[in-house]
BAVEXZA-816584 format. One record per residue (C-alpha): x negated, y negated, z. Coordinates in Angstrom, 1 decimal, m for minus. Last residue first. Example, Ala and Ser with C-alpha at 12.3 -4.5 7.8 and 13.67 -1.06 7.14 Angstrom:
% residues 2
<atom><east>m13.7</east><north>1.1</north><up>7.1</up></atom>
<atom><east>m12.3</east><north>4.5</north><up>7.8</up></atom>
This chain:
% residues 109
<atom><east>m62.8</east><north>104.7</north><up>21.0</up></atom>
<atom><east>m62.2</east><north>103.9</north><up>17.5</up></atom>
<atom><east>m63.0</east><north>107.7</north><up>15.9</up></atom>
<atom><east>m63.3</east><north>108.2</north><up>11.9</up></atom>
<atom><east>m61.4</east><north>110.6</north><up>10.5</up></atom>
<atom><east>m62.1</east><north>110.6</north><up>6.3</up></atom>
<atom><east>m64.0</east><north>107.8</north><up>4.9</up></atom>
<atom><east>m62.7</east><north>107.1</north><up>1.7</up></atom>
<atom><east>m58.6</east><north>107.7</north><up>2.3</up></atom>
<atom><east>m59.0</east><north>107.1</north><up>5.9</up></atom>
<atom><east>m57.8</east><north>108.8</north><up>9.1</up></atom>
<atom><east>m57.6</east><north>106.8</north><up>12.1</up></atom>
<atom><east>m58.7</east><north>107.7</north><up>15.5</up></atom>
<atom><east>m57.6</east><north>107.3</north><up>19.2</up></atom>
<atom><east>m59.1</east><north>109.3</north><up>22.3</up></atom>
<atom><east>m57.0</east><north>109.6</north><up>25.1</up></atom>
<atom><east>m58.1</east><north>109.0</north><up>28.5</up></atom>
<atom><east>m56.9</east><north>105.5</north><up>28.3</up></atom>
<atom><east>m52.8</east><north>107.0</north><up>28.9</up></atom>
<atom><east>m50.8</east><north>104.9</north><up>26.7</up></atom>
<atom><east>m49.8</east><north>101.5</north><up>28.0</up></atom>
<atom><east>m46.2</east><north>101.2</north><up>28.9</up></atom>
<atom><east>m44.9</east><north>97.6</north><up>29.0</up></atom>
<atom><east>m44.9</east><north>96.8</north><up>25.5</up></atom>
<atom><east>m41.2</east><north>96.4</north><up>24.9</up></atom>
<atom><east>m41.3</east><north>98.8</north><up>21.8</up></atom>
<atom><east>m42.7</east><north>101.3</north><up>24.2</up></atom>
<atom><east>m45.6</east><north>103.5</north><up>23.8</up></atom>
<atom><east>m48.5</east><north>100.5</north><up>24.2</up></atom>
<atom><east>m52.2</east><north>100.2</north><up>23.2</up></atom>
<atom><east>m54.2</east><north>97.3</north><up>24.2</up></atom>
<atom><east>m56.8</east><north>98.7</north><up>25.3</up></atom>
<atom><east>m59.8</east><north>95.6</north><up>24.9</up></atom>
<atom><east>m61.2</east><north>97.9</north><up>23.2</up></atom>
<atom><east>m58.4</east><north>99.4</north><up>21.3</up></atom>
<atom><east>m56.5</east><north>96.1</north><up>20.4</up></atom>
<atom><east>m60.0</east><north>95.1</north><up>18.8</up></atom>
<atom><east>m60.5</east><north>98.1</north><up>16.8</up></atom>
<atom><east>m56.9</east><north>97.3</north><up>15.3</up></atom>
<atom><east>m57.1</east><north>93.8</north><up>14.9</up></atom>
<atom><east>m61.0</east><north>94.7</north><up>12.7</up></atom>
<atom><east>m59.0</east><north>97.0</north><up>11.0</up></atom>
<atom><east>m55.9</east><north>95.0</north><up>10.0</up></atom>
<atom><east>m53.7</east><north>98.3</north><up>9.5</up></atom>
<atom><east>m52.0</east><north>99.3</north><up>6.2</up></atom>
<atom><east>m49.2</east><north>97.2</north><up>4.7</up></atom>
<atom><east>m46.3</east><north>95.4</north><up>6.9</up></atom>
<atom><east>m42.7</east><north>96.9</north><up>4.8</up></atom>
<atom><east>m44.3</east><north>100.3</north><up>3.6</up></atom>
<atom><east>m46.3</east><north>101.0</north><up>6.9</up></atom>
<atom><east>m49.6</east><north>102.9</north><up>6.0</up></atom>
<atom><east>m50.7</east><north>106.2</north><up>6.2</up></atom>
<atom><east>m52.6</east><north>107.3</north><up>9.2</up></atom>
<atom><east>m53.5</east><north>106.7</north><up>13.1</up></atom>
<atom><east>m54.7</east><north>110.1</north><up>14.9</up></atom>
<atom><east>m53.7</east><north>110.1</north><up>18.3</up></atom>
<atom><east>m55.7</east><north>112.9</north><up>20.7</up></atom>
<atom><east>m55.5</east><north>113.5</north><up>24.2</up></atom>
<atom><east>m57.1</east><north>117.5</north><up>23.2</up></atom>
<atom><east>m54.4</east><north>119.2</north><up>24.9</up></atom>
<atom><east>m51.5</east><north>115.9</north><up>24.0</up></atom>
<atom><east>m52.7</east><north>116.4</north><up>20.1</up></atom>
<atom><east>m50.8</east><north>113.5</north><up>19.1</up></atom>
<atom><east>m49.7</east><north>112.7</north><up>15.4</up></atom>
<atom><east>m49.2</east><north>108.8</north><up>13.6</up></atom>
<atom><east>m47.8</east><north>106.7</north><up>11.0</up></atom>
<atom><east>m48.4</east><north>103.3</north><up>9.9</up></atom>
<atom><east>m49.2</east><north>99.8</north><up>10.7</up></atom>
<atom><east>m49.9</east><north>96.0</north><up>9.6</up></atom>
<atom><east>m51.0</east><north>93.1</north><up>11.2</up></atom>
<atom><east>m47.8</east><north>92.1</north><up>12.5</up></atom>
<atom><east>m47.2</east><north>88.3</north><up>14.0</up></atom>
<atom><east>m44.5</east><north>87.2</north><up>11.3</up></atom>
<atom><east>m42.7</east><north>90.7</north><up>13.0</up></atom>
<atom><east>m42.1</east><north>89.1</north><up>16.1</up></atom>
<atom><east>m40.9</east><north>91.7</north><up>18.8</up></atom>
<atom><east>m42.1</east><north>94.6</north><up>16.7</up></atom>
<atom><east>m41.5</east><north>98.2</north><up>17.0</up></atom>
<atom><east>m37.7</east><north>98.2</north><up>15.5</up></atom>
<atom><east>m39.9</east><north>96.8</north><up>12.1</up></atom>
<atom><east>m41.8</east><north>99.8</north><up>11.6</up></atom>
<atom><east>m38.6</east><north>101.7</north><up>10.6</up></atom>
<atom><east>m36.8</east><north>104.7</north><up>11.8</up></atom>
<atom><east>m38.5</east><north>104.9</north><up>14.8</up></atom>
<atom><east>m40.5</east><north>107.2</north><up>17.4</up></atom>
<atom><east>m43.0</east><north>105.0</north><up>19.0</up></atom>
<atom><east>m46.5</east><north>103.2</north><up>18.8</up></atom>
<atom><east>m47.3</east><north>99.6</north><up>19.6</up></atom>
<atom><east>m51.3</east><north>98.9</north><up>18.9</up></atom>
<atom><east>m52.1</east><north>94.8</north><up>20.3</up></atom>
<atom><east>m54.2</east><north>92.1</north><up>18.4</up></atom>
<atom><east>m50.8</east><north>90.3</north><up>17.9</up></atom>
<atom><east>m48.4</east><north>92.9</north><up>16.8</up></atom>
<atom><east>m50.5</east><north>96.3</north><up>14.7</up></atom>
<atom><east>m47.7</east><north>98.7</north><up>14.1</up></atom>
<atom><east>m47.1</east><north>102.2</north><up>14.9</up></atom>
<atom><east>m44.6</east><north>105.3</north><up>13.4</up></atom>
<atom><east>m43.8</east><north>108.8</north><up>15.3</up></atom>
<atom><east>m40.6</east><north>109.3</north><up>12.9</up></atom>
<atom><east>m37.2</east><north>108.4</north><up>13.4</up></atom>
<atom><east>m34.4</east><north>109.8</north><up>10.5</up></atom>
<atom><east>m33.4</east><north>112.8</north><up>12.6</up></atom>
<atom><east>m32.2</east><north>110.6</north><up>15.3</up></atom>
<atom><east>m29.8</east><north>109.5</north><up>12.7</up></atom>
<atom><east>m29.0</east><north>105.5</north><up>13.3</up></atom>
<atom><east>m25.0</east><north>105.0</north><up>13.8</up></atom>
<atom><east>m23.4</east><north>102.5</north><up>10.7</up></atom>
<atom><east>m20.7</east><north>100.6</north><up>12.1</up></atom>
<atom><east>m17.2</east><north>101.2</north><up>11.1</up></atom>
């Protein structure tokens, strides 16, 4: 009997995939990638949808924290998708930050 996945087990997770910023509700950092020998790392992440807020933290266990200089870059050039298939772009009113052990919140965009 096949193994079903737990809905409870997906958490609001992102990963860095070829200079591009995929977020979505997963179990594991992996299900966001479409090549994983092309992520740059990832982690978790919370929305504020009032204040068009995401706030990028932790990192992913399997890919390592974030490539900084891939993740400022996939935000400039907004890059930033809400689908594992990468054909939703998230909203480029919102304002995306990441959380740091030494440096606190520090905004990208």
């Amino acid at each position: 009997m096949p193994i079903k996945k737990v809905m409870s087990n997906q958490v609001l997770k992102y990963i860095l995939e070829d200079n591009k910023l995929v977020m979505g509700k997963v179990a594991y950092h992996k299900e966001l990638a479409k090549n994983v020998d092309k992520v740059q790392g990832g982690g978790m992440y919370r929305t504020d949808i009032t204040k068009r807020t995401v706030i990028l933290f932790g990192d992913s266990y399997k890919f390592g924290p974030p490539d900084l200089k891939a993740l400022q870059s996939a935000i400039d050039n907004w890059k930033v998708y809400t689908s594992v298939k990468q054909n939703h772009k998230l909203d480029a009113r919102y304002k995306i930050s990441i959380q740091t052990a030494g440096k606190g919140i520090i905004l990208l965009n």
